[in-house]
N, C-alpha and C positions, 0 to 999 in steps of 0.2 A: 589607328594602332591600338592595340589592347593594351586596359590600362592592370600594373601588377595588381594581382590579387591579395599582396602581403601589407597593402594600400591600407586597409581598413583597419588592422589595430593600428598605424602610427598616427593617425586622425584619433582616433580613440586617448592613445599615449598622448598627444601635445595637448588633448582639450585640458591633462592636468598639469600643464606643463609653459601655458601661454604665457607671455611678457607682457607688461603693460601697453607697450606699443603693439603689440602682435594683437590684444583687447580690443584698438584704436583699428586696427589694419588685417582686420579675418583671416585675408585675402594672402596676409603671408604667411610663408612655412619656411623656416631656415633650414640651410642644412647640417646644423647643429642640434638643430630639433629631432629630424630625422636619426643623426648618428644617436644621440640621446633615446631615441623610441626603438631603434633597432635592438638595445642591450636588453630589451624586455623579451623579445624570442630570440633570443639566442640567434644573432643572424650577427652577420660582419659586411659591409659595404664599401667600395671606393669611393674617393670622393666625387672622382667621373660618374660613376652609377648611381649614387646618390642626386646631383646634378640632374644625371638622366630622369629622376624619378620625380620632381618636381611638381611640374604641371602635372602629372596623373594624380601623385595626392592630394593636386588644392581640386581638380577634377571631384573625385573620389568626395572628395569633404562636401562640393557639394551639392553633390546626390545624396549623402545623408541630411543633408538640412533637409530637402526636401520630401524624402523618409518622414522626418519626423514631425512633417506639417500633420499625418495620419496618427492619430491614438488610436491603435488597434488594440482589440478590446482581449480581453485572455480568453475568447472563448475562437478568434479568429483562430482557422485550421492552418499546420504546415503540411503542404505537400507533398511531403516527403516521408515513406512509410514506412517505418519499421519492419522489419516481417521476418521471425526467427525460425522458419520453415527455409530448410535447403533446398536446393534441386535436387531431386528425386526423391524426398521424402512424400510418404502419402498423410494425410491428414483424414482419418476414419470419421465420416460424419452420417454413416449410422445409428440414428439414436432409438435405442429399446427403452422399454419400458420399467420401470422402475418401483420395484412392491413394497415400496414402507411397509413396516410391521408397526400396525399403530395398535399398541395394547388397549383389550376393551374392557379390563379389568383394575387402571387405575385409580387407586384410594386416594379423595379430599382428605387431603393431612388433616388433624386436629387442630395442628397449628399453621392459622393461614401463612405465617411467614414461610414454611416450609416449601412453597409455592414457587420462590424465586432461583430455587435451584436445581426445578423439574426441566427433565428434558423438554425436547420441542415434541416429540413422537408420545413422552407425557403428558406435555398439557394438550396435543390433539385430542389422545384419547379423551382426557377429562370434557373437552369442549363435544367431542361427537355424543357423547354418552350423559350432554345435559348436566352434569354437575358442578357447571361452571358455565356464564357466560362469557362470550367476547366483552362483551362491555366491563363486566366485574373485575375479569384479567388484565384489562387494560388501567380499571382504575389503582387497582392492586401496585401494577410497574408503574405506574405513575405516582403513586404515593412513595413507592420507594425511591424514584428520584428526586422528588420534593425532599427529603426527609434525611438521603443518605448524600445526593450531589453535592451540597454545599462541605461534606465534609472533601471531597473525594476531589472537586474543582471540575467535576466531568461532564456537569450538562452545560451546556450553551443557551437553548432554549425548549420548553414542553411544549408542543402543537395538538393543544387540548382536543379544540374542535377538530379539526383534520383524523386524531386518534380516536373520539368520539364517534364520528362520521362514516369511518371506515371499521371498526365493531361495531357499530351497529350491523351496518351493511352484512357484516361477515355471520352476523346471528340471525339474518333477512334470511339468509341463503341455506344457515343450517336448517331455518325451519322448512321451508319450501325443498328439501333436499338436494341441494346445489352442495357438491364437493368438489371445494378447487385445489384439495390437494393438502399435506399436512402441516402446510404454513397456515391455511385459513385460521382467523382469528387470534395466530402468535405476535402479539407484542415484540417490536423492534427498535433499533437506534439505528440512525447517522452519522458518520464523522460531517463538522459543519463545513464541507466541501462540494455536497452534493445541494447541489439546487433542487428547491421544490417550491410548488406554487403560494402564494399565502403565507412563507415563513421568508424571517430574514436569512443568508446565508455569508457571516459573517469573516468565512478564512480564518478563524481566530487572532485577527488582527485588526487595530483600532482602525487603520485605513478605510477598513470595509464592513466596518461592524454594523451601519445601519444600509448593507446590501440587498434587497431586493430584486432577484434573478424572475423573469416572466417566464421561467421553463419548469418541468419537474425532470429529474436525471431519469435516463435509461434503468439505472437497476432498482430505482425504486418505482419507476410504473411496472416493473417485473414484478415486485413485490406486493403492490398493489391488485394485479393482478392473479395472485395467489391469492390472494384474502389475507395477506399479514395488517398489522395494523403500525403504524407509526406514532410511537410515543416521544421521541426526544433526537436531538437534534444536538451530537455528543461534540466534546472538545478536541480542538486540535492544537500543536502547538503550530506557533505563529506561519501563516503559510506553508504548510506541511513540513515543520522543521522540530522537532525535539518536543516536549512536554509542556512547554510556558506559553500562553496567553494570555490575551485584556484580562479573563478572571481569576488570571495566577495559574501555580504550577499543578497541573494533576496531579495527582497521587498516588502513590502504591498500595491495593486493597490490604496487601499483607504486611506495610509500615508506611504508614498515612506521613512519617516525617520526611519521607525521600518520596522522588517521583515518579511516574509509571514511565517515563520513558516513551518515544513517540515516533511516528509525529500522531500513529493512531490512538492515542495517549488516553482519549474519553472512552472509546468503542473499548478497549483490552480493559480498564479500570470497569465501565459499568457493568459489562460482563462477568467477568469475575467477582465482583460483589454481589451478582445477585439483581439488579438494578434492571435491566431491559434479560430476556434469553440469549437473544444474540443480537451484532451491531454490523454495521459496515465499515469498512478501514481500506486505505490505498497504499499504495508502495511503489516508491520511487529508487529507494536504495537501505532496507531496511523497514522503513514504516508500520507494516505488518508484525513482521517476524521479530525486529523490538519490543514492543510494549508486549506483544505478547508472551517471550522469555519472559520479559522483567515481570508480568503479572500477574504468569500462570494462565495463561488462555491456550487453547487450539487452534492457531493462527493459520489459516491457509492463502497464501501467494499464488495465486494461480497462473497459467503460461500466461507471457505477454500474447496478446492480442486475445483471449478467449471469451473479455467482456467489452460490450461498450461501453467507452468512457462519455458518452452525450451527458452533458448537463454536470460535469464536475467540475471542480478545478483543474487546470492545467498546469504541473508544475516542469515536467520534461516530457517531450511528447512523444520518444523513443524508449521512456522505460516508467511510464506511468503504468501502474497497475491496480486492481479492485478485488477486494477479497472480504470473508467474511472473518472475523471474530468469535471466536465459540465457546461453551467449555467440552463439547467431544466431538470429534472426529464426524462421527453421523451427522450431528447438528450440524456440523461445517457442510456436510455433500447434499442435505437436503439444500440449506440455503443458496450453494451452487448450482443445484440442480437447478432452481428456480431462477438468477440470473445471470445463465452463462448463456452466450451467443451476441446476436449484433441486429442493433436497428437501419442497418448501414447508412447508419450517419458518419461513424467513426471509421474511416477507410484502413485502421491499423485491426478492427474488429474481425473476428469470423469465428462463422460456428463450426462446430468440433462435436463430435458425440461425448457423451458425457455417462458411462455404462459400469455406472456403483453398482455393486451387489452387496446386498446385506449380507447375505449370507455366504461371500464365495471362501474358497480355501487357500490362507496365506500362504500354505505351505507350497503353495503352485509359485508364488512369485518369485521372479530373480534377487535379491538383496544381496547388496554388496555395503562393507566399510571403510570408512580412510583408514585405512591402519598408520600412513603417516602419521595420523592426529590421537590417534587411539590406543594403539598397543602400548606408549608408554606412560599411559595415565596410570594410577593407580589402581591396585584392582578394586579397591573401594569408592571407586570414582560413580556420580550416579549412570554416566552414558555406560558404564560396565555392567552395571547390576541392569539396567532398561535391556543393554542386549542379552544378559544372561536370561530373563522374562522372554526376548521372543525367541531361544534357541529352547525354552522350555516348552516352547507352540509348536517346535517343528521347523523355526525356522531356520535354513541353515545363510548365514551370513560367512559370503565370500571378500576377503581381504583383498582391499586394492590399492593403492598410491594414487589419491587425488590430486589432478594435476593443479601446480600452484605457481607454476614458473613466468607465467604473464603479467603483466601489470598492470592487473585488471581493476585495484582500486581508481590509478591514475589515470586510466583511458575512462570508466568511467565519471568520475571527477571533471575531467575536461568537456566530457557530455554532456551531464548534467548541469555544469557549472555554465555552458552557452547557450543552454537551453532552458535556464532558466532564466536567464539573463534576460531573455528575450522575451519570454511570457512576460516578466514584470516591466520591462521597457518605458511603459508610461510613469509604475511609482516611479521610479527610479528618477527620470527624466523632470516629473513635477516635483522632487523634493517630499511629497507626502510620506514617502520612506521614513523620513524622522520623525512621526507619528509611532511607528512601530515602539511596541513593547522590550524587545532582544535588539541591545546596539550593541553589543559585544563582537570582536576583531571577527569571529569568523561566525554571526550569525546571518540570516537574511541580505540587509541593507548592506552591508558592505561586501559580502559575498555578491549581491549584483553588480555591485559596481566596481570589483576585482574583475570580476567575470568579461565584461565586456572590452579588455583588455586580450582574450583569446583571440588569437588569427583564423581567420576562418579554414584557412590552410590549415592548422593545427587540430580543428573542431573535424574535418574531413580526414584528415590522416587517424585521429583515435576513431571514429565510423568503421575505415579501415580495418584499425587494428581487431577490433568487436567484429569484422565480418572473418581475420582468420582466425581469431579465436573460435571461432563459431566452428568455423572448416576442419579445426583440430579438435576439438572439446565435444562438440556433439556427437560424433558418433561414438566416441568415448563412454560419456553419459547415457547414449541409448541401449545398450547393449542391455542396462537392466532399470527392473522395476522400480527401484527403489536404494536409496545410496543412501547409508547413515551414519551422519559428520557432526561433529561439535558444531554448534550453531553460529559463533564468529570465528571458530578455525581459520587461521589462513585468509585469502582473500577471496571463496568459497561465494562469500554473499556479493562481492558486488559480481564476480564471475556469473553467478548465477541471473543475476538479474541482467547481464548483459549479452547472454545467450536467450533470455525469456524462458528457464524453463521452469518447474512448479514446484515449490518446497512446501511442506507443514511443519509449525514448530510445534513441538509436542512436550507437554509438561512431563517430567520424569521425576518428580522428587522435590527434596527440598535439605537450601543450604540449615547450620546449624542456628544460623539467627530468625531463622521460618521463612524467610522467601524462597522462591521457588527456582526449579534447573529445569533444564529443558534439553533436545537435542533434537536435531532438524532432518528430515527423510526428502532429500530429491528426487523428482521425475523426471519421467520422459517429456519429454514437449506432448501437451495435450495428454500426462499419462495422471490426471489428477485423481483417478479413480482408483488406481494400485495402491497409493499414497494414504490414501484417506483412508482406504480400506485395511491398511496394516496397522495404523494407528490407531484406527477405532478397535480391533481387536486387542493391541498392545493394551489400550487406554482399558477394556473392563476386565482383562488378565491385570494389571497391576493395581488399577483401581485408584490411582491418585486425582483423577478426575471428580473424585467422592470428596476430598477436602474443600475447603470454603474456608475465607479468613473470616476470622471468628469476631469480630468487630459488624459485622453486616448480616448476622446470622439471627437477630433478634428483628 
């Protein structure tokens, strides 16, 4: 006989729940226990049925003992594949070719500090054109994080030699005329989730701080690969969760007394200060597109599946995502450029074309806005004056009603919430949890072990509901290029991340105490190129990309 399925959170419920003699006697399970565990989902039983259900939950129990003889390690795969592509959608994987315009007329500032807030398509040129080496640039962004990290709490660790080794390499090549493209020789960052050979990769968390991973990730042998160079190894907050780790709280480049906001919390701060050009950041439910409102970055979220995830952390394996960090638009679609597609290791990965044009015409794009969220802002409000800038480009922005009627925080919540549960299994299990820096009611640690209290019934039924969301919302969402929504409007973002489709946050201004607004442009699934492409136009028509917090400017 099949035993229920609804088995496994009340095993879960009594383990907090045993009696002293239930301690002495494993093997029992009252059914008072049971009524007791049932109140946790919402479920009502007979005492007959209850009775009934007996023997299948001390069954049930254990089969997880013996579960949990395996510590399976956070990099073990689930089976089970997310994939935000419908039936009948096509997925263009056509990819053309892609004409940076690297100017061959860039000027070595006077003042070398001026350096840390050249673009990437900048310091190429400066590198093609000898006026600079890989090596000099690299020690340049490393003196800046020597120098500015400790105020900002955003390095983790410098990988001299590694950064050393690979400028080198990348001025081997300029001279022998090897062009790999106009990452060669650009200095970069890490969130510290990405594994790489030779450096600790500590999750920003005391559990794992002297971690040692024998891999290098997917997007930075992609990097590698371009010729970029690796200088720093940026903060995260604890397990990809908010701003705080082992070395304290990030910081906000534009009020060092509050904090950047997370969990990409080092990557949005070091960039923005000037500290690395550009970094790498993930998103699980925010990540991204946080730190980067809160810091003023160019944050791009790209569709779920469009990168492989090999060699990262894992924190939910249904809506883990990789993106870059930026301060414009272009810098975002080069460093895309460079690591989107799949080593098919990661069976949620696939490639997609990826067909940025520098030069195309916004005014060809479809753009739509919430007017739910918009029309009754203020007309002084910044997301009004940013549209008033792109309807001065041509472009015409059509009002629409973004759909918000689902409960899409909740379904994802319940996702994420047993899907991380699961990743951390072992802390959680050996107690080293209480190592962790964040024991607050709803940070990590107890969030796992709430979490495991989910039915797996209840974990499949929100799947469920994320796949008719999907059936209503996407084709909604395809219709155009580009949709632009206050960036926590509504429940917009976890919506978004639970269809996988591709948002950039985009700096628009700034509140009156000098931090910075933003407002967020959705795509198509795989439509990251429209996106990027409106932004960067918006960004050198407005120009706030040209600001820098003036604390990091010397």
């Amino acid at each position: 006989m099949p035993r229920p399925a609804y088995a496994f959170v009340f095993l879960l419920c009594l383990c907090l729940q045993l009696s002293p003699a239930h301690a002495q006697h494993p093997d029992t399970i009252s059914p008072q226990m049971v009524q007791s565990a049932s109140q946790l989902i919402d479920m009502q039983f007979s005492a007959a049925e209850i009775d009934s259900m007996l023997d299948g939950l001390r069954d049930y129990r254990n089969d997880y003992h013996r579960f949990h003889q395996y510590m399976l390690d956070n990099a073990a795969s689930l089976p089970l594949w997310f994939n935000p592509v419908l039936p009948g959608m096509q997925v263009d994987t056509v990819q053309h070719p892609i004409q940076w315009h690297i100017p061959a007329d860039v000027p070595l500032p006077a003042r070398r500090e001026e350096l840390a807030y050249y673009s990437i398509l900048q310091l190429a040129g400066l590198l093609r054109e000898k006026k600079i080496t890989a090596v000099e640039l690299a020690r340049f962004f490393m003196d800046r994080l020597k120098k500015y990290g400790p105020v900002l709490h955003c390095v983790v660790s410098i990988p001299e030699d590694i950064a050393m080794q690979e400028a080198r390499k990348a001025d081997e090549d300029f001279a022998k005329g090897i062009d790999r493209g106009p990452l060669q020789g650009i200095p970069y960052g890490v969130k510290d989730l990405f594994a790489v050979k030779g450096t600790y990769t500590t999750w920003g968390t005391p559990p794992y701080r002297n971690q040692q991973i024998d891999e290098t990730a997917y997007v930075v042998k992609r990097l590698q690969a371009a010729g970029a160079v690796l200088v720093a190894k940026l903060s995260l907050g604890e397990l990809a969760m908010d701003d705080v780790w082992f070395g304290g709280l990030t910081r906000n480049p534009w009020d060092t007394a509050h904090g950047s906001s997370g969990s990409s919390a080092g990557s949005a701060a070091a960039t923005v200060a000037g500290l690395v050009p550009f970094a790498l950041g993930t998103e699980t439910w925010g990540s991204i597109v946080s730190p980067s409102t809160v810091c003023g970055a160019l944050g791009l979220r790209p569709t779920f599946g469009s990168i492989s995830r090999t060699g990262a952390m894992t924190l939910a394996w249904s809506s883990d995502k990789i993106g870059p960090l930026c301060r414009t638009a272009e810098d975002a679609a080069i460093v895309f450029a460079a690591i989107h597609g799949t080593d098919g290791v990661d069976a949620a990965a696939r490639f997609a074309a990826f067909n940025y044009n520098p030069d195309a015409d916004i005014r060809n794009l479809k753009v739509a806005y919430a007017s739910n969220w918009i029309d009754t802002l203020p007309e002084n409000h910044h997301i009004k004056k940013a549209m008033q800038v792109l309807q001065s480009m041509g472009v015409k922005l059509i009002p629409i009603v973004f759909p918000d009627s689902f409960p899409s925080n909740a379904i994802l919540g319940v996702i994420v919430g047993a899907e991380s549960a699961t990743a951390f299994d072992p802390l959680t299990r050996s107690h080293r949890d209480s190592l962790m820096v964040q024991q607050r009611k709803y940070s990590w640690p107890n969030q796992f072990r709430t979490s495991r209290f989910i039915p797996a019934v209840e974990y499949l039924t929100a799947q469920r509901l994320r796949y008719q969301l999907m059936q209503e919302v996407d084709p909604f969402l395809n219709q155009y290029d580009a949709i632009l929504v206050p960036t926590f409007a509504g429940q917009q973002l976890a919506l978004t991340n639970l269809t996988g489709h591709p948002v950039v946050s985009v700096p628009d201004g700034f509140r009156s105490n000098g931090t910075p607004t933003s407002f967020t442009l959705i795509g198509k699934l795989f439509g990251e190129a429209a996106i990027l492409q409106l932004a960067q136009q918006y960004q050198l028509r407005s120009g706030w990309y040209q600001h820098h917090p003036p604390l990091f400017s010397n």
